[in-house]
KEVORO-631270 format. One record per residue (C-alpha): x, y, z; residue in three letters. Coordinates in steps of 0.25 Angstrom, whole numbers, padded with zeros to 4 digits, always signed. Layout:
<recs>
XYZALA;...
</recs>
This chain:
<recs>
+0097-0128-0147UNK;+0090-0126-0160UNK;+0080-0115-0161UNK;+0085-0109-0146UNK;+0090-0093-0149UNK;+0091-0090-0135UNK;+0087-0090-0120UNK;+0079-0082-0112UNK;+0085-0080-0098UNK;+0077-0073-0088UNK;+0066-0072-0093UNK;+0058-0076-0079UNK;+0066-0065-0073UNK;+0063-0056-0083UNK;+0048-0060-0084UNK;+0047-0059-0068UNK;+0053-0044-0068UNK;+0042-0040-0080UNK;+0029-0045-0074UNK;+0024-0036-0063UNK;+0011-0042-0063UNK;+0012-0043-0046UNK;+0015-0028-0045UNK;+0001-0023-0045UNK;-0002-0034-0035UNK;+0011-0030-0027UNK;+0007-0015-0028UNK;-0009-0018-0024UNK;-0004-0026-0012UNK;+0006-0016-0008UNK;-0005-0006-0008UNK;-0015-0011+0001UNK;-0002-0018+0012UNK;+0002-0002+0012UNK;-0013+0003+0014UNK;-0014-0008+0025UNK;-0004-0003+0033UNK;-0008+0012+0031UNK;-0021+0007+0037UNK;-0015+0000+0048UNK;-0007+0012+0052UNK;-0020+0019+0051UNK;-0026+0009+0062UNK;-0014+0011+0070UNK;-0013+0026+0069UNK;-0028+0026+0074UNK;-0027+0017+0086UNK;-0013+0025+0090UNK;-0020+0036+0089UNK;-0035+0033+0094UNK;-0032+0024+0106UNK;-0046+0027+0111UNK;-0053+0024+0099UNK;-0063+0010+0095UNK;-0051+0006+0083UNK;-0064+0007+0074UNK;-0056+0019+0064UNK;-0043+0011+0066UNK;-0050-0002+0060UNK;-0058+0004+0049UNK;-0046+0007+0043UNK;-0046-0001+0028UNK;-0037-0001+0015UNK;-0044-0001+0001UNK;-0036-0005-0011UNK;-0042-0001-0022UNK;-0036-0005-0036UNK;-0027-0017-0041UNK;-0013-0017-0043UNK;-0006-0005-0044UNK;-0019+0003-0043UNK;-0022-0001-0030UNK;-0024+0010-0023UNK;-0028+0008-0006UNK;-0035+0016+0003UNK;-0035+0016+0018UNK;-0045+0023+0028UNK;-0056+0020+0035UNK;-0073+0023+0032UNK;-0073+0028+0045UNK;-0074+0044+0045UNK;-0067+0046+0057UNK;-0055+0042+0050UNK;-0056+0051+0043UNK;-0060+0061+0054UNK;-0046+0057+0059UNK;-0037+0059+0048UNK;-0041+0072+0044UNK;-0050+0079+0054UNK;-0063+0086+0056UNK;-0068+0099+0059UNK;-0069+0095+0074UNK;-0057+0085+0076UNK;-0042+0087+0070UNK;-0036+0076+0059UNK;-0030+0064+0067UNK;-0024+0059+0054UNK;-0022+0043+0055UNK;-0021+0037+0041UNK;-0012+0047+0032UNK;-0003+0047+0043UNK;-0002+0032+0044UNK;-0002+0033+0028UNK;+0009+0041+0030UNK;+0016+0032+0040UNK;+0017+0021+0029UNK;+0021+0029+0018UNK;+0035+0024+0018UNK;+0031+0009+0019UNK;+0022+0012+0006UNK;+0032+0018-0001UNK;+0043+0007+0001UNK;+0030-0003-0001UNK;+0029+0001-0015UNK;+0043+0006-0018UNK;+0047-0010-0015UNK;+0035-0012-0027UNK;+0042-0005-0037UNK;+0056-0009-0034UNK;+0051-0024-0035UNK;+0044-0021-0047UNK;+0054-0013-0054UNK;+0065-0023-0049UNK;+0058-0032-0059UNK;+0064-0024-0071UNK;+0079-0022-0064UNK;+0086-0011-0063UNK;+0078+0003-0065UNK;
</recs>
């Protein structure tokens, strides 16, 4: 035991709680899976609500994810302009909002989404 002054125990565990390298990956992930199912209830709210209709605005709807890690920032919506007509209206024809209302829908989903993030992040450094 010449020359041994101690021994480190732990030190995976402790190594394993420090590196949050796969958060930013965890968080851009997170992003886009939560902007996909705004955009499918988008598609769904449009069909329920335009029976009649080809389906053309309800498949135009598309996510963006812009950024990486936690910059990543999504966008859903569709280069149709008569989605856009929908949602807020025009001179001639009242708003028949379909996507903030879907955005809406899933609000709660997001929020436990990204407050499971943290908690597993933070969990990583114990007790707050």
């Amino acid at each position: 035991m010449a020359g041994r002054f101690g021994e480190i125990r732990g030190l995976d565990a402790l190594q394993a709680r420090l590196t949050l390298s796969d958060a930013p990956d965890v968080l851009q992930e997170t992003v886009r899976e939560e902007a996909e199912a705004v955009a499918e209830a988008g598609r769904q709210r449009l069909r329920a609500e335009h029976p009649r209709g080809t389906g053309a605005l309800a498949e135009s709807v598309a996510v963006s994810v812009e950024g990486e890690g936690d910059a990543a920032k999504a966008y859903v919506g569709t280069a149709s302009p008569v989605g856009r007509y929908l949602e807020y209206g025009t001179r001639h024809s009242a708003a028949a909002p379909w996507l903030i209302p879907s955005l809406h829908a899933r609000s709660s989903n997001i929020k436990r989404s990204f407050e499971r993030i943290v908690k597993r992040i933070s969990g990583r450094f114990g007790p707050v």
